[in-house]
N, C-alpha and C positions, 0 to 999 in steps of 0.2 A: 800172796803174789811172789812170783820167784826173783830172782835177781835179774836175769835174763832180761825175762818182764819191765821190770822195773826199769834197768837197762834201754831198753826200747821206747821207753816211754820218755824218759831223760832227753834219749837222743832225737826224737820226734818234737819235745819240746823247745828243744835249743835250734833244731835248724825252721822252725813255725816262728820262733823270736826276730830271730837272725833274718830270717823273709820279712818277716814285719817291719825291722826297723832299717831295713835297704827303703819298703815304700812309704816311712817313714818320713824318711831323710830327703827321699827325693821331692816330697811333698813340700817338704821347709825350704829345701833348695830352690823349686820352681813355684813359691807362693809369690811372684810378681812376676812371673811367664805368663804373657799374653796367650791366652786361649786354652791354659795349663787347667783341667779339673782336678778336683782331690780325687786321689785313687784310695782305694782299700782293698787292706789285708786281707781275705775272708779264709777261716779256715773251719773246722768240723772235727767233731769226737771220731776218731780211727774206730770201726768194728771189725774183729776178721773172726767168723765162728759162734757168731755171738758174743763174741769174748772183746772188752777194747782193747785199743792197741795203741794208746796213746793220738796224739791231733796228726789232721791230714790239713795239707796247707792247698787252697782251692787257689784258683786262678784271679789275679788280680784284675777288680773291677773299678771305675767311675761312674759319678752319681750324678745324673744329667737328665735333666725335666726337657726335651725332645719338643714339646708343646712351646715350652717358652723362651728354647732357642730360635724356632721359628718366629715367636714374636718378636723374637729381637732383632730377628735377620728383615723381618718384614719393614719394620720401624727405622731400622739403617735403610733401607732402600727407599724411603721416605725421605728421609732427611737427606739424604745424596741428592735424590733429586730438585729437593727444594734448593738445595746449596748450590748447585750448578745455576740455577733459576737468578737467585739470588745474588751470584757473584757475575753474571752475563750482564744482566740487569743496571746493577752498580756501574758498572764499566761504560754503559750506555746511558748511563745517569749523571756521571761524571762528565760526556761528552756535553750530554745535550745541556746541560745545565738547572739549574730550578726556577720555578717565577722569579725575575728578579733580578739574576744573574748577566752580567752583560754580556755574556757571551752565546745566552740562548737564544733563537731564533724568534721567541717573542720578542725580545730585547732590538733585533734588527728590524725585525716590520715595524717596532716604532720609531727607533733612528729614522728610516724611509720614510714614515709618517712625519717626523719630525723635521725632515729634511725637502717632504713639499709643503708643510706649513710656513719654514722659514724662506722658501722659495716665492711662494703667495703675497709677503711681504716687500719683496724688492725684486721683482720677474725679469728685473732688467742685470742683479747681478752676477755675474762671471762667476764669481767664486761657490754663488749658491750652488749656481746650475752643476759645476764641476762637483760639489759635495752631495748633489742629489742621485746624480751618476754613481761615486763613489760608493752611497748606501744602498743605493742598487745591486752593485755588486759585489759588496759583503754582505747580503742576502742571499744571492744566488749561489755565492761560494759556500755561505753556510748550511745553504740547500744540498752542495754538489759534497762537502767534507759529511755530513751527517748521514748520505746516501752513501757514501762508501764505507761509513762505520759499519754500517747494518749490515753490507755485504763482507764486510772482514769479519763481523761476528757470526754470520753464520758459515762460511768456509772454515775458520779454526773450529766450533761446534762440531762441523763434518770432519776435519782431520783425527778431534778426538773421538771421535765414533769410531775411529776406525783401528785407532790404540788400545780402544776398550776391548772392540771385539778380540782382538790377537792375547789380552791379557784372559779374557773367558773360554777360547779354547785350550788355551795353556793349561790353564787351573782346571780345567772339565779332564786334559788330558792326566794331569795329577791324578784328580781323583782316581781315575779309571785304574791307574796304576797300586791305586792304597785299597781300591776294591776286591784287586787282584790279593794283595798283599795280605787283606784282612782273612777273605779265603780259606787262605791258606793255612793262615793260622788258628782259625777257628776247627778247620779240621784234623789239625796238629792238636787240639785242646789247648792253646796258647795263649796267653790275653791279647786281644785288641787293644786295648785302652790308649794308649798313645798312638796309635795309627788312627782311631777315632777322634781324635783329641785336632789332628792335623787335619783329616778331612771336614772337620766340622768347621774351621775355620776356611780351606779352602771355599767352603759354602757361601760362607758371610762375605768372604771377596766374591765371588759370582754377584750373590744375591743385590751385592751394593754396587755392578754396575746394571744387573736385567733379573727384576721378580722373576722367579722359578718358584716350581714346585718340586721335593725329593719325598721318597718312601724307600724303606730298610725291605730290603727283600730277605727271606728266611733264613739265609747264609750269613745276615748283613749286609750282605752288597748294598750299595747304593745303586737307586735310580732317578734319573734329573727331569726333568722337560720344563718347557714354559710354563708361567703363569696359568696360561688358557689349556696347558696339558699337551703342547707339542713335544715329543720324546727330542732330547739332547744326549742323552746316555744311558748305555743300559748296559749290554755287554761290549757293545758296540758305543763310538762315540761319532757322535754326528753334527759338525761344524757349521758355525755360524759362519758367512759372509759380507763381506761391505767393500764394496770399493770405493775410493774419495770420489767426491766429484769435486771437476777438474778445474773450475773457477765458476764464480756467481755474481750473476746481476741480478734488477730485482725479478725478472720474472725467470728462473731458473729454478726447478722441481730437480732438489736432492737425492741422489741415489738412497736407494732402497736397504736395507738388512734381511738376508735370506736364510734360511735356516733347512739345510739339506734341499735347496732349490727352490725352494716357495717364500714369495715376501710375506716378513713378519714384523715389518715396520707400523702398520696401523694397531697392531695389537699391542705393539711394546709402547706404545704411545699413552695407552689409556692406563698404564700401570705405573709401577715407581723404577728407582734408579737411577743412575746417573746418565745413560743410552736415552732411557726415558728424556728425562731433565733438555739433554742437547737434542734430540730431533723436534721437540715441544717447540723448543727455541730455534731451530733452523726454518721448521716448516710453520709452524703459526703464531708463535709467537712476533721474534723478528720483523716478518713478511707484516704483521699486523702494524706497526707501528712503521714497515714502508709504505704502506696504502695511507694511513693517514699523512705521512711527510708527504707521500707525491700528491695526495689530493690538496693539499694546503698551498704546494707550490702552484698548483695548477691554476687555483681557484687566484692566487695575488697577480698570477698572468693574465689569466683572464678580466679580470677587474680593470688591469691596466695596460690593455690591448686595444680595444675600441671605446672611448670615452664617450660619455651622452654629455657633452656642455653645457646641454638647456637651449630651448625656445625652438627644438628640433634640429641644433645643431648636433654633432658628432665628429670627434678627432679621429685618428690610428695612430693611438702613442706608440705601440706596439714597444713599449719597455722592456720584457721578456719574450725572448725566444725559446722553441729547443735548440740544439747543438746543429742543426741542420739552420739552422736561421728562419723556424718556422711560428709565427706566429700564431697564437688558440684560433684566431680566426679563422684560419689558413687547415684548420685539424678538421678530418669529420667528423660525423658524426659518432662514427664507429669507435672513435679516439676519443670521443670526449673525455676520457680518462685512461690517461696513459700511465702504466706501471713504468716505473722509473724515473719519470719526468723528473722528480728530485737531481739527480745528476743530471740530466741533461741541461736545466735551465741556465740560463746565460740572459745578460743585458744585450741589448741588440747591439750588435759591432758597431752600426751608425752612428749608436750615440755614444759610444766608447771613442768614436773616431771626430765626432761632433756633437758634443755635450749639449748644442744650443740649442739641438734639434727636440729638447726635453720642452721646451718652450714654447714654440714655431714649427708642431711638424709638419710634416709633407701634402697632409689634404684633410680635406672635411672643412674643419673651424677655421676663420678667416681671424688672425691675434689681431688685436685695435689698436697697438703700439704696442714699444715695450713696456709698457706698465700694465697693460692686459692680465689679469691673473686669475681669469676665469675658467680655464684648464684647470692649473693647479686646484680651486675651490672646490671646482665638480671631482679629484681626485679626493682631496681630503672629507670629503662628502661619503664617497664610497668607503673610505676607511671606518669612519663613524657608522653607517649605515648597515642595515642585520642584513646576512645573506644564509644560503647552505651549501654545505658542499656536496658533491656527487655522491660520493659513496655517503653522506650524513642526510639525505635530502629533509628529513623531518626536522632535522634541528636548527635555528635559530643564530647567526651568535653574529660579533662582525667577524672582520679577520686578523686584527691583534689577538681577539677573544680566542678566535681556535687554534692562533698560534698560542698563548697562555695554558689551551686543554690539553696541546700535544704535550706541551713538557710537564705539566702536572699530571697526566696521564703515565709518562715514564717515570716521573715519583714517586705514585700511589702503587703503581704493582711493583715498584719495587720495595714498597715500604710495606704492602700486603705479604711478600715473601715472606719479607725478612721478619714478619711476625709468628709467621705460619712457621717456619724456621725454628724459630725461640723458642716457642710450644711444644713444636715437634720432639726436640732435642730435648727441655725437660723430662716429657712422657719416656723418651729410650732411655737416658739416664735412669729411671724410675725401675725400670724392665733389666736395665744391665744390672742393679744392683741382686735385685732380687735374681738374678742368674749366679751373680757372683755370692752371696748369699747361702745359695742351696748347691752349687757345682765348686765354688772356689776355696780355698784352703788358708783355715782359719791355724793361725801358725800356735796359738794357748793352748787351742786344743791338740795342736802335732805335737808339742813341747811334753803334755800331758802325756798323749802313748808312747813317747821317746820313754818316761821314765817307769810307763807301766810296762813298756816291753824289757826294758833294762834289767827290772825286776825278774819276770819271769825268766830270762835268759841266764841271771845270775840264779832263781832259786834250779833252773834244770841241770844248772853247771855242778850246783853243791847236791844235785843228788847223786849226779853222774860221777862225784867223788867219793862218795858215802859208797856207792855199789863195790867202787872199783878197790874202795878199804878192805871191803864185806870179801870181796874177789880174793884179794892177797892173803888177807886171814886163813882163809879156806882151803888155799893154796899153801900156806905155810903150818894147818893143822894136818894138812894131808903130807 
């Protein structure tokens, strides 16, 4: 081998070291960089001629299982959604309260109850009559404040839909820009790896507000679409839409999410994410648990609207109105189930204005003095007594009873989330590791080639001196 040779080989060795221990360093430096993979060295025995020529230093690559970052991205998009679900929920569980609680609407239909039982007792006093009114209308209020939770949970749901979307064409535009980026350096022969490194994570934000589907086209490029395979990005990017809707009652159908002009609100529905998560809860969730508040209200008006006394008599206590001062009686049929009635119920102003009339109303039942308390009996009768509600017609129960199911109905899905939750989150944790595991950068083993490349670089250095000995020698015999 000549010196030259040797020379070259020296010098090939120390700048393959010297590369090395740059993506050495960088690796030790960013082993708690979020989203950071371990990169590698790779380098190759130099041939020129047949003859070697000392190492050629190849382009810096990362080690990344493709298959089980999408399971990861899929699994975060899981648990986003559950966690919107879950924290919506809470919020509406804290409202409404739990069996028990005095402040939930079971709790007031038995105040009420308890307030014409203690009525039944003394018909004749003032103070009942006035407390009976009273519990009337901490029902009704209860009806009307629980009715407008539902409609404030779902408008803030819809405003953040509309955050998320701005936040997914942002990050779609990103990528579009690292696609370009990658490119171009792939046709330069440049490494990718950190430009990969950041588009993979722009992913996992998409992914965790709306399931997508990507594939690596030949150049690298990325391409995106839905779930179901609608294109969002390819060379071109193609933007999501939402506009807020503009306020809500209960019967108000949420704007839409368009994707290049076509709604794609029923599709994003059936899938994961956080988009997912809040239209669930705008459009069926929510609404769900209004249909049951307004049938429950409807159904305690109704009950105590037209009273059967017995013996073929009948009152018009007409206790509950809607906001129109319209009595169930007074509804058609068409009405028999009005979406919203929750808010609208009210104690009738009459007996707001004249409590006594709770006692004595206006026709039907002829009262036998004041001590008559067989109104109140035939009320408290109905309390006790099974009915169904409209929207439930098969089921059974009284009406404390399905005032107790509505609020343990908003405990149990939210104590079903919050399990499904739990679950979920161990499985991704499970999946993160094993990402972090095979893609993340084990700093023993960095520490390890820090001193194997240290090596190599100091033995290329002492041969690189040995030559240049050899050099001067040869120089000073000549």
């Amino acid at each position: 081998m000549s010196l030259t040779t040797s020379l070259l080989h020296a010098r090939s060795g120390m700048i393959a070291a010297q590369s090395g221990l740059d993506v050495v360093s960088r690796n030790i430096a960013n082993a708690e960089t979020e989203g950071y993979t371990k990169k590698s060295h790779n380098q190759e025995n130099l041939v020129i001629g047949g003859v070697g020529r000392g190492v050629k230093t190849n382009e810096v690559t990362r080690k990344v299982n493709d298959n089980l970052l999408r399971e990861l991205r899929d699994q975060n998009a899981s648990i986003e959604k559950l966690d919107v679900l879950d924290e919506f929920l809470g919020r509406l569980e804290l409202e409404f309260g739990k069996p028990g609680d005095k402040k939930s609407i079971a709790d007031k239909m038995t105040a009420l109850k308890s307030a014409f039982q203690t009525l039944s007792a003394a018909p004749e006093s003032t103070a009942s009559v006035i407390a009976l009114v009273t519990a009337a209308d901490e029902l009704a209020r209860s009806f009307n404040s629980f009715n407008n939770l539902i409609q404030e949970l779902r408008a803030e749901a819809d405003n953040r839909i509309s955050d998320f979307i701005g936040a997914i064409n942002n990050d779609l535009g990103l990528i579009k820009d690292l696609n370009t980026q990658i490119g171009q350096r792939n046709a330069a022969e440049k490494s990718t790896a950190d430009l990969e490194d950041k588009r993979d994570q722009l992913l996992l934000s998409i992914n965790k507000n709306i399931s997508i589907g990507s594939f690596k086209r030949s150049n690298d490029r990325l391409t995106i679409s839905t779930a179901d395979g609608r294109l969002m990005l390819d060379d071109t990017q193609i933007p999501l839409a939402f506009n807020s809707t503009s306020s809500f009652v209960a019967t108000t159908t949420g704007n839409g999410v368009t994707l290049g002009g076509s709604d794609i609100t029923a599709n994003i529905k059936t899938r994961d994410g956080v988009i997912s998560g809040l239209l669930t809860l705008r459009d069926t969730v929510l609404p769900q648990f209004q249909t049951k508040l307004d049938d429950l209200a409807l159904e305690i008006a109704k009950q105590l609207d037209v009273v059967d006394v017995g013996g073929g008599a009948s009152e018009a206590l007409n206790l509950f109105t809607d906001s129109a001062g319209n009595a169930p009686a007074a509804f058609t049929p068409a009405d028999n189930f009005t979406a919203g009635f929750a808010g609208n119920i009210q104690v009738r102003a009459a007996l707001k204005t004249n409590p006594s009339l709770v006692t004595d109303p206006t026709g039907g039942y002829t009262v036998l003095g004041k001590s008559d308390n067989k109104l109140q009996l035939a009320i408290i009768a109905l309390f006790e007594g099974q009915t169904a509600l409209s929207q439930a017609p098969t089921i059974n129960n009284t009406i404390e009873g399905f005032a107790s199911s509505l609020v343990g109905d908003v405990a149990t899905s939210k104590a079903e989330y919050e399990t499904q939750l739990k679950f979920q989150t161990v499985f991704r944790d499970q999946i993160r590791d094993r990402v972090e595991n095979e893609s993340g950068v084990n700093t023993d083993e960095e520490l390890t080639n820090l001193i194997t490349l240290e090596a190599a670089f100091g033995a290329s250095a002492r041969v690189l001196n040995a030559v240049q000995r050899a050099f001067d020698e040869v120089i000073n015999i000549l």
